[in-house]
N, C-alpha and C positions, 0 to 999 in steps of 0.2 A: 371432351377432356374430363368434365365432369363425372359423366356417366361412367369413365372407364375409373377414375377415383374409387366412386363410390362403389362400384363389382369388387377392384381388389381388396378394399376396408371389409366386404361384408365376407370376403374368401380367407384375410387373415381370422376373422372373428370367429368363423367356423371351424379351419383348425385349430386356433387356441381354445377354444369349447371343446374340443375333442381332447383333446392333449390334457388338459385341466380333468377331463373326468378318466383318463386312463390311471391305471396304478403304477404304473411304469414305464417306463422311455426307450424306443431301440434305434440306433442311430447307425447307417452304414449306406452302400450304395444298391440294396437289394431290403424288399421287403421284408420282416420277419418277426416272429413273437418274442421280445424280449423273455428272459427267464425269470419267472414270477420271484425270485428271490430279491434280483436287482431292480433298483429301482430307474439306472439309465445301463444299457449295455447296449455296446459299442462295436460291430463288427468289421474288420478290415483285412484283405491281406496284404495289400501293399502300403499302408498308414499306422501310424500310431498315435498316441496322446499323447501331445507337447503341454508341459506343466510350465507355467508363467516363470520366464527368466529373469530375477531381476540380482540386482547387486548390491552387496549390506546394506550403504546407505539406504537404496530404496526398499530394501524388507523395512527396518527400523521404521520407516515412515511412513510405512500401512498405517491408515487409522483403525484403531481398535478389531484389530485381526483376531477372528471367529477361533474357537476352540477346533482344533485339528486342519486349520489350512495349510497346507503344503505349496511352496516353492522352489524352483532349482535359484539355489546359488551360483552367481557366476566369478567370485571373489571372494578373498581369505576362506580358503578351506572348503571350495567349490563343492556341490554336492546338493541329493534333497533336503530340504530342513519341513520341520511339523511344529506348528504351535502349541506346544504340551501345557501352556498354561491356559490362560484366561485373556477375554478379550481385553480386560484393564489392566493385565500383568503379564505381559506376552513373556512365554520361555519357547524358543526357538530353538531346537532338536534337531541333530544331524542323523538321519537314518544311516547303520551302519554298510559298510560295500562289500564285509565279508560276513558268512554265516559261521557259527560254532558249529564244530564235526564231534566226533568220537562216540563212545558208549562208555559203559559202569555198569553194578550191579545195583537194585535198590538197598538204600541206608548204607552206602560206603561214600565215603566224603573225596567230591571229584578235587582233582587237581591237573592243573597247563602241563599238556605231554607237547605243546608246539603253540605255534602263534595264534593257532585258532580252534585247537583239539582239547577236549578235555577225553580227562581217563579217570581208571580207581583202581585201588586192590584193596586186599582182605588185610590192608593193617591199619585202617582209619575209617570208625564209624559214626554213624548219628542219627542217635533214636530220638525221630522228632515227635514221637506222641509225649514222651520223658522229658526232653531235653535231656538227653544225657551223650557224651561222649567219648567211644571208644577205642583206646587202641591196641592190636591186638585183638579185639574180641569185638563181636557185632550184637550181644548183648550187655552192656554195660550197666549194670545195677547201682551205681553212683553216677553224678553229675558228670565227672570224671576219672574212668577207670584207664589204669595201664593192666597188659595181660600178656606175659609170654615165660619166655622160659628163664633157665637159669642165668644166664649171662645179659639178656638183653630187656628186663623188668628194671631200667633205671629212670631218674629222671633228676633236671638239675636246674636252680637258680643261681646263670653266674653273672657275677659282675668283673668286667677285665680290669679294674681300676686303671692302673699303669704299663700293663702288661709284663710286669717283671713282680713283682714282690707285694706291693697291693692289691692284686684283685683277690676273689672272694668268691666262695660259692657254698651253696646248699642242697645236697646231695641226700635222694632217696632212692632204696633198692629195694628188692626181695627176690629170697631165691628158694629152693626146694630143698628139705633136708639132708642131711648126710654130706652136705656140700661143706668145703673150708666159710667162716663168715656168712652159713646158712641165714635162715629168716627175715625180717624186714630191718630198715635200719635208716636214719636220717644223720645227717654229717656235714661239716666243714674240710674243704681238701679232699675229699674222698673221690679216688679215679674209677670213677663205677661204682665198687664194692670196695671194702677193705680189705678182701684178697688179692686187689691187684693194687694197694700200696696208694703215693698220691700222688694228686694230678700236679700240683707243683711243688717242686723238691725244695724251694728258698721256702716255706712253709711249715711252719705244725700239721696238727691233723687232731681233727677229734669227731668223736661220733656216739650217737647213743645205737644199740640194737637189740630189736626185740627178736627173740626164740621160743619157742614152746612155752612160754607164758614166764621165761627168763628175762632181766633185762640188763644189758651189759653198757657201760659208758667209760667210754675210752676218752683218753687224751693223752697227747704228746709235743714237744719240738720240730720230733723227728716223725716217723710212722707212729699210731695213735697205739698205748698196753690199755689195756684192762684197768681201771683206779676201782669203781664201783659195781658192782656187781646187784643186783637185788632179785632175789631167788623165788620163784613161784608158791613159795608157801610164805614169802613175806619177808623171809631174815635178808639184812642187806651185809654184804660184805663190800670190806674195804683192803686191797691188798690181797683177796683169797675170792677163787670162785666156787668155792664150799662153805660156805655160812653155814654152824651151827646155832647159831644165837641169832635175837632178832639184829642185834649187829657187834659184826665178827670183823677187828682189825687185824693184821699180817702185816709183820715185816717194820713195824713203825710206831712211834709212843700217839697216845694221846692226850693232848694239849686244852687246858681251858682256864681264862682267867676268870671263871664260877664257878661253882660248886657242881659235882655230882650229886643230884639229888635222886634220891631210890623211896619211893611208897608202894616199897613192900608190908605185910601184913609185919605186925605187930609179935615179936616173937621167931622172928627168921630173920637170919643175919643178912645184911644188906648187903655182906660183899662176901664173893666165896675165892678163893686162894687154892688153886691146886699144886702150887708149889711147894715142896716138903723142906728145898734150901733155909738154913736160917738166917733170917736178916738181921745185921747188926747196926744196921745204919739205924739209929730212933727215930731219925726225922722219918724216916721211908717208911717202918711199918709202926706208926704210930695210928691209930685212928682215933679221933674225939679228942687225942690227950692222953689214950692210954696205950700203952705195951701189949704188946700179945699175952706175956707173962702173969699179966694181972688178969686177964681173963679167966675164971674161975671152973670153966667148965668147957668141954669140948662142943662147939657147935652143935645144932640138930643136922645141920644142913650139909654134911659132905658130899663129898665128889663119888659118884657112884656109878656102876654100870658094867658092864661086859665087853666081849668081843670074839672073835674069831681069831687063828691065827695067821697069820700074815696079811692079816687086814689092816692098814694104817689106820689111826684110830681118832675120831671125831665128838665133836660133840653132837649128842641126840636129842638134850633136854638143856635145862636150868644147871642141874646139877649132875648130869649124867654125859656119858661116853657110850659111844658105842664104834661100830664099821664105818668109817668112810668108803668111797667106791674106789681106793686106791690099795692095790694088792700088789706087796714085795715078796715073791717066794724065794729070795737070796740070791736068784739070777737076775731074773728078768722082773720088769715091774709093769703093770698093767693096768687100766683107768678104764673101769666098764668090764672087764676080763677076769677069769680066777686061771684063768691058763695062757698070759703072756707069751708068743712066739719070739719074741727079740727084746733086745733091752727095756723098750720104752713099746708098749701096746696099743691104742686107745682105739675103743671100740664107742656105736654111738655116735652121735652129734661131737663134734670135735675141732677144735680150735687150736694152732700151732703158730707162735710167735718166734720169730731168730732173728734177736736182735744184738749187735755189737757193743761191747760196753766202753769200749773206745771212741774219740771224734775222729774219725779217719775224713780229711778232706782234699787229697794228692788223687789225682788223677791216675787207677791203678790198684786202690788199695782195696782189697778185700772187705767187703762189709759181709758177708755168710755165705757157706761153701754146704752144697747137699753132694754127697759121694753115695753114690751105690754101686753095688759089688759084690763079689762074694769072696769067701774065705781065700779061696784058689791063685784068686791074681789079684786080689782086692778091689782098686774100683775100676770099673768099668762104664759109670756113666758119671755125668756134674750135673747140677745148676748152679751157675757163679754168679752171683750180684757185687758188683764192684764199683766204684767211683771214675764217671765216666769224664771226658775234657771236660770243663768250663767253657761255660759260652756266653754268648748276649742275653741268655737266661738266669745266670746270676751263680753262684757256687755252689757246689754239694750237688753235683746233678748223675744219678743213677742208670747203673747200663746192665741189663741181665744179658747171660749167653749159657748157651746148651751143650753139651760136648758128650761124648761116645768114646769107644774101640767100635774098628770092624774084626779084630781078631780076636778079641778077648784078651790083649795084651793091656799093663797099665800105662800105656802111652794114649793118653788121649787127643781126641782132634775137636776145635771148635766146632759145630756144626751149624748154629741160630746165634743171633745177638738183636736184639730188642734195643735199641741206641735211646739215651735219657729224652731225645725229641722227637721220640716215635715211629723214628724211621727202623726199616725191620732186612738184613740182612741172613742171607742164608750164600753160606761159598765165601760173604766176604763178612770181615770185622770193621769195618767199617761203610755204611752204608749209608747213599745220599739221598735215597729216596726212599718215598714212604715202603715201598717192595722192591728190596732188589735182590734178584738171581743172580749168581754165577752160574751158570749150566743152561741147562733144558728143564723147561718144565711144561706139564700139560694142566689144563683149567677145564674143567665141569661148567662148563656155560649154561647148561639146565639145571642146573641143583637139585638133580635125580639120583639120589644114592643108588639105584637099583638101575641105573643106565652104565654103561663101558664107558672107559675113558676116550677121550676126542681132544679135536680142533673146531675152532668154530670158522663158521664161511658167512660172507656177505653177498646178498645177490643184488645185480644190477641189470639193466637192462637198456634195450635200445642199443646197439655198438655196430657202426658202420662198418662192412664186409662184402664180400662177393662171393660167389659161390667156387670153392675149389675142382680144379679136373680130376674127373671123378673113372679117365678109361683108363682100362689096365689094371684094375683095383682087384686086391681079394674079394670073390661073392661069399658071404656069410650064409645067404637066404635067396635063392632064387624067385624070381615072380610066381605068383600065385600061391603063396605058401602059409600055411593057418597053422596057429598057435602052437609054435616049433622055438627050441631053444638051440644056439648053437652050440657048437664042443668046444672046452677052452682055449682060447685062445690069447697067445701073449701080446701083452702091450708092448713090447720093445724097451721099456723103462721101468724105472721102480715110480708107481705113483701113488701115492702119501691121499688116504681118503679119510678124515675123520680120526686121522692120528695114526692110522696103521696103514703099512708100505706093503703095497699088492703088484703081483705082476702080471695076471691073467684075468681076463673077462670073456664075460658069456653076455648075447646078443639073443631078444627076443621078439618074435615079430609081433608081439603086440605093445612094443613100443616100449621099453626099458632095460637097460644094461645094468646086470650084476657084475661082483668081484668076487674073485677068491671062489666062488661055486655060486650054484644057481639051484633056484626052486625049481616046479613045474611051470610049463609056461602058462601060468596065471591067467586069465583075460578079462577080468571082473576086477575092475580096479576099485582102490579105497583111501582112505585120505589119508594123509602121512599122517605120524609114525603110523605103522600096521602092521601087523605078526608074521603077513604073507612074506614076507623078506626077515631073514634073520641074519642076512648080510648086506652091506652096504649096496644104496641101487642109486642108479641115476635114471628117471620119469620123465624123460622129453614128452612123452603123447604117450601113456600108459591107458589103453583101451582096448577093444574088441577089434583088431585088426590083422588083418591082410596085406604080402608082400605086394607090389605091384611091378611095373616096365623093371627096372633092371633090377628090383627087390631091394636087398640090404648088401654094402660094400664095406671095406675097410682097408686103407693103405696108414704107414707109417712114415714122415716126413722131415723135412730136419736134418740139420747136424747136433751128434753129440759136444754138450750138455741141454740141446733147448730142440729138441725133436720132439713133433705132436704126432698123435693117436689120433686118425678122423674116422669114422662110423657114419657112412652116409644112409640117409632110411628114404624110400619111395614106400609111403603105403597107403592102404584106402581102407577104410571104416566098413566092419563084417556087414555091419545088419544092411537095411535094405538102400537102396541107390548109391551105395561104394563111396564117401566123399574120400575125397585125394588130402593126403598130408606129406609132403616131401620136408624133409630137417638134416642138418648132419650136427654130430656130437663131436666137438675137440678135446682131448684131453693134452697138457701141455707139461713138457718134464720141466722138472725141476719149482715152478713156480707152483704148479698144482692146480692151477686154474683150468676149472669145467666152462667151455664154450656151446652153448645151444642155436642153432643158426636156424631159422625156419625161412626156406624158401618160397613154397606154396602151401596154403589150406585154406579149404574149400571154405563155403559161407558158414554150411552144417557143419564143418570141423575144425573149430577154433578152440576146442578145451570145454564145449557143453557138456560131453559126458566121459572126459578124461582129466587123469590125473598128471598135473606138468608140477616136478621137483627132486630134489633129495633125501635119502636120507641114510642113517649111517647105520651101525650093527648093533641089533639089539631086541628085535622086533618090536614091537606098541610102546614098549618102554624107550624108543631110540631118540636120540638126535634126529632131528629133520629140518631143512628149510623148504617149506610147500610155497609152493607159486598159486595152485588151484586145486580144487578138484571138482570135476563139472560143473565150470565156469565158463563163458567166454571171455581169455582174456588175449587171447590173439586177433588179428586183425586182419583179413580177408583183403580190406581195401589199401593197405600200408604192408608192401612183401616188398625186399625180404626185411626182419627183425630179428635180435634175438637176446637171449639171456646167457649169464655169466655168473657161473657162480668162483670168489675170490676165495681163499684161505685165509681166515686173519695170523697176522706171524705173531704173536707173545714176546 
C-alpha cells in the first residue's frame, strides 16, 4: 500500500512539473497544442464551461473578489455579472444579452433608430479634434454652429411658464438676403422669424435684428414695429428707418428733464431751425432768454444742399439736404427704384409691416386683407388674417386663409387656412388636425424634386399560402425560352402602381414584370432605382434566366371589385448547371397589393446574383423598395415563402 502511495505522489509531481513549466494549458478529451495566445484553451464538442452559479446573497459574500471575476446570477436580475471594481471595493456588473446594431458615417452624432440600433444623418455633427458642434454642417467653425437655409437656421430658449400667458422664450434666426425679415436676429415671442408673426398671441413681441451691418429693434403688444433703427454708418433713428443725423426722431417730441447740452465749436450756432413758420409763442422760441428778433445777424450756419427731382428729400449732413432713396414721380412711388411699376415699388432688402390701428378682438374680424388682381375683374387672389375663436389659449388668437378664382371671376373661394393652433387645413375651414385634406392627395416620400409623383408601399414578408392551379392558364413563354419579352398584355383591372393607374403588362423571362411598356429584355440586372426601367417594374428574380417545364403562365381570377392577376414563372438560371427558381406574382384589384409567392429555389438560387423588388417610373431617379440585389436572401431549406408589397393609403 505503501509503495503504490508513494508511485502516485511521485506521477502527480511529474505532471505538475510539466504543467508548471508549459506556457499554456489545453484541456479536452483529445490531445492537442493549445494556441500560443491562450494561456488555458478548452476543446469540446459536446461540453461547455459552466461559470459558478451563485445567488446575490452568496456573490455579496465573496471575500475580497479578484478584479474581473465573473459569476452567473441566479436571482434579482439573473445573468453574468463581472467585478469591475477592486477586490476591497467590489462593483458587480451585469454583461449586457443584447448587442448594438446599426451604421453612421464618421463625425455625424449617432442617435436610437430602435431598442438596440443606432443610426445618423447629415444634420448633426461632432468635430472631436475642435470640440465643436454642428448642425447642418459637418464643419462647424464655432463650438456651436447651426447651418441651413432660409426657413429652418432658427433656434429657441423656451420656458412654458403656465402654458397660457407666462411662458417665455428667446428666439434666434438667420436667413439669406432679399428674404421678408432677412439677416440674423434675436427675440422675445418670435415664431421662428418675424415673418411668420408670434408664437403666442396673449403676448407682445419684441426683437433686435441685424442686416447688412443695419440694426433694427422692434417692439410691441401686438406683432413687434420698428422703434430703433441704427444705420451702418452710425446715425440711429427713432421713428424713421432713414437716419440723417447721428440721431434722427419721426413722428414724436423729445422729452428731458435736463438740459440739451451741444459742444459745438465756438462761433456756430448750437441749434439749426429749418423751419421758415414764425413762432409767436416766446416761451417756444426763446433761447438763453433771448428772441430771435434780437439776434442781430443771420447765422453762419444755414440749411443747405440740393437734390434731384422727384427725389423725396433727406438729410446728408449737419446742415445739409440732399436725395433720400425715396422717389414720387406723381404716380407711383418707389424705395430703391427711379422707375416704380405700381403704386408702392421697393426694390432691395425690404421690409413690409400691415398692421390694424384698431383693437379688433370678436372672432371674425379682419386684421389685414392682401388683394391681387388686375384691373379687368379686380381681385383674383387674398391673404386674410382675421381673429380666429378663443380657446383654452387665451384671447386675440390669429387664423390666416388663402383664397383664388378658378375663373378669373371676383368671387372668391377659400382654399388654405392656417387655424391660431397650428393645425393646417386645405378643403376645409376648420381643421382638427395638425393636416387635414378634403380630397386626394399625393406625398413625395423621397424628397426628390426630380423623381414623378407616387404612393408609397410597405413590404412585408413571410405570409402563409399554397400554391394556386396553375392548368388551363394563359402561356406567356413557353419552356426553354431566353431573354424574350412578352406582348402586352391586359390585367383585367385598373391597378394603381406608384400613383399611376395601368392596365397592361409585359412579362420577361428573366424574371421581371413591366407596366404600361417594356424595355429590352434586359438580363444583367442592377440595383434599384436603375435607368434600365424608365417604367414601373416588379423584380421577383431579375437575372440571367431561362423558361423551364411549363415556362411562364397567367390566368385572371376573382369576382369583380376584388379579382387578382397571377403570373406564375418556372425558370432555371442561364449560366452553367441551370438552378430551378419556380414563383408566381399576385396582383390584387382594388387594394393594389403586389403578392410574391416563391415555391421552389435551388440552393445556388436564392437571390446571389439577382435583383428581388420594386420600383416605380423614373429611371435612377425613381421610387423604389429593393428587397436585394445579389444577396441570398431566400431560403432553400424553408419553401414555400414570400413577400408583399402593401400601398400605404394617405
Amino acid at each position: 500500500m505503501k509503495k503504490s502511495v508513494i508511485i502516485l505522489i511521485m506521477l502527480f509531481s511529474l505532471l505538475m512539473g510539466n504543467i508548471s513549466k508549459a506556457q499554456n494549458l489545453g484541456i479536452g478529451p483529445d490531445t492537442f497544442d493549445p494556441d500560443a495566445s491562450a494561456g488555458v484553451e478548452m476543446r469540446f464538442t459536446n461540453k461547455g464551461l459552466l461559470i459558478p452559479r451563485l445567488t446575490l446573497s452568496q456573490r455579496n459574500a465573496i471575500s475580497s473578489p479578484a478584479t474581473s471575476l465573473i459569476i452567473y446570477q441566479t436571482d434579482n436580475t439573473p445573468g453574468y455579472y463581472y467585478n469591475a471594481g477592486t477586490s476591497s471595493s467590489p462593483n458587480w456588473v451585469r454583461l449586457a444579452t443584447t448587442g448594438l446594431d446599426g451604421s453612421g458615417v464618421a463625425t455625424r452624432v449617432a442617435f436610437w433608430t430602435g431598442t438596440n440600433t443606432l443610426s445618423s444623418n447629415a444634420n448633426l455633427y461632432w468635430d472631436n479634434t475642435n470640440s465643436r458642434l454642428g448642425v447642418g454642417t459637418s464643419a462647424p467653425i464655432t463650438k456651436f454652429e447651426i447651418y441651413g437655409g432660409h426657413s429652418d437656421t432658427k433656434a429657441r430658449l423656451y420656458s412654458t411658464g403656465n402654458g397660457a400667458t407666462l411662458d417665455a422664450s428667446l428666439d434666434m434666426w438667420a436667413s439669406e438676403p432679399n428674404w421678408t425679415y432677412d439677416g440674423s436676429g434675436i427675440g422675445n415671442n418670435v415664431n421662428g422669424s418675424p415673418y411668420y408673426g408670434r408664437r403666442n398671441g396673449n403676448l407682445g413681441q419684441s426683437y433686435i435684428r441685424f442686416c447688412n451691418g443695419d440694426v433694427y429693434i422692434a417692439t410691441g403688444s401686438g406683432d413687434a414695429t420698428n422703434r430703433v433703427f441704427i444705420q451702418n454708418n452710425g446715425n440711429v433713428g427713432i421713428g424713421t428707418t432713414s437716419p440723417a443725423q447721428k440721431l434722427d426722431v419721426s413722428g414724436g417730441n423729445i422729452s428731458t428733464t435736463g438740459q440739451l447740452i451741444s459742444t459745438i465749436a465756438t462761433g456756430t450756432a448750437p441749434l439749426s431751425v429749418a423751419s421758415t413758420t414764425l413762432v409767436t409763442n416766446l416761451n417756444a422760441d426763446m433761447l438763453d432768454g433771448h428772441h430771435w428778433s434780437e439776434v442781430p445777424t443771420i447765422p453762419a450756419n444755414n440749411v443747405t444742399g440740393s437734390g434731384t427731382t422727384n427725389y423725396v428729400t433727406k438729410w446728408t449732413g449737419t446742415y445739409t439736404q440732399g436725395n433720400s432713396i425715396i422717389y414720387d414721380n406723381g404716380t407711383n412711388v418707389g424705395i430703391g427704384t427711379t422707375s416704380p411699376g405700381s403704386k408702392l415699388e421697393i426694390r432691395g432688402t425690404a421690409d413690409l409691416t400691415l398692421r390694424n390701428d384698431q383693437t379688433l378682438s370678436n372672432s371674425g374680424d379682419d386684421l389685414a386683407t392682401i388683394n391681387l388682381g388686375d384691373a379687368y375683374s379686380g381681385s383674383q387672389a387674398r391673404i386674410l388674417v382675421e381673429r380666429g375663436a378663443a380657446g383654452s389659449g387665451g384671447d386675440n388668437p390669429t387664423d390666416i386663409s388663402f383664397w383664388n378664382t378658378p375663373d378669373g371671376s371676383v368671387t372668391l373661394t377659400e382654399r388654405m387656412r392656417i387655424m391660431n393652433d397650428g393645425n393646417v387645413g386645405i378643403g376645409t375651414t376648420s381643421p382638427t388636425k395638425k393636416l387635414q385634406v378634403n380630397g386626394t392627395f399625393g406625398v413625395d416620400i423621397d424628397n426628390n424634386s426630380n423623381s414623378p409623383p407616387h404612393t408609397g408601399y410597405v413590404a412585408s414578408t413571410d405570409i402563409a399560402f399554397s400554391r394556386d392551379d396553375i392548368s388551363g392558364w394563359t402561356t406567356l413563354h413557353s419552356s426553354g425560352v431566353d431573354d424574350a419579352v412578352s406582348s402586352s398584355q391586359s390585367i383585367g383591372f385598373t391597378f394603381n402602381l406608384f400613383g399611376t393607374d395601368y392596365t397592361t403588362f409585359y412579362v420577361s423571362t428573366n424574371g421581371w414584370i413591366s407596366f404600361g411598356s417594356a424595355p429590352g429584355s434586359s438580363y444583367t440586372n442592377y440595383a434599384l432605382p436603375t435607368s434600365t426601367f424608365s417604367m414601373p417594374v416588379i423584380c421577383p428574380y431579375w437575372d440571367d434566366m431561362k423558361t423551364r417545364a411549363a415556362g411562364i403562365r397567367t390566368t385572371l381570377l376573382g369576382e369583380l371589385p376584388n379579382r387578382v392577376r397571377i403570373i406564375d414563372f418556372e425558370l432555371e438560371t442561364y449560366a452553367a448547371d441551370y438552378y430551378d427558381v419556380t414563383f408566381q406574382v399576385i396582383l390584387h384589384e382594388k387594394s393594389n397589393l403586389i403578392s410574391i409567392r416563391y415555391y421552389l429555389v435551388a440552393p445556388d438560387a436564392c437571390g446571389q446574383s439577382a435583383t428581388i423588388g420594386i420600383q416605380g417610373p423614373g429611371g435612377s431617379v425613381a421610387t423604389a423598395v429593393p428587397i436585394s440585389c445579389n444577396a441570398k436572401v431566400l431560403d432553400d431549406n424553408y419553401e414555400p415563402h414570400s413577400i408583399s408589397f402593401c400601398p400605404v393609403i394617405y
